[in-house]
C-alpha angles and dihedrals in degrees: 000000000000116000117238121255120229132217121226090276085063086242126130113272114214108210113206114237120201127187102204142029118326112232123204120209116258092243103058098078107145115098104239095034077059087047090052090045092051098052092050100043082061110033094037117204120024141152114246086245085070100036083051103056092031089061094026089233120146114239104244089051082045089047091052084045099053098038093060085046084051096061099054091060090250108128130008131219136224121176114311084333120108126193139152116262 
């Protein structure tokens, strides 16, 4: 058995595994925003620390991100965690 992976909270992560082509919405059409959406759609839930160094993307460039994200009803936001709706 593999042993689980935790997230920076020491709790489980729970990756996201897809069989098939990944799709992007029609409205995330910057590259990085698609980047972002990516990531999520396959790690699943994450803080913007990670996502940040994972990307190596600064916060305020991943906040504007999200934020647009955010609008289009694409990803939701709790706390520091980040995840796709």
């Amino acid at each position: 058995m593999i042993p689980p992976r935790f997230d920076s909270r020491n709790e489980p992560r729970t990756d996201r595994t897809t069989s098939g082509p990944i799709t992007l919405p029609e409205t995330v059409t910057s590259p990085q925003a698609k980047l972002v959406y990516l990531y999520l759609l396959v790690r699943g839930t994450v803080t913007v620390d990670e996502l940040g160094a994972s990307l190596d993307l600064p916060k305020l460039a991943l906040f504007s991100i999200l934020q647009t994200l955010a609008e289009s009803d694409l990803v939701v936001r709790d706390g520091d965690a980040v995840s796709v709706r």
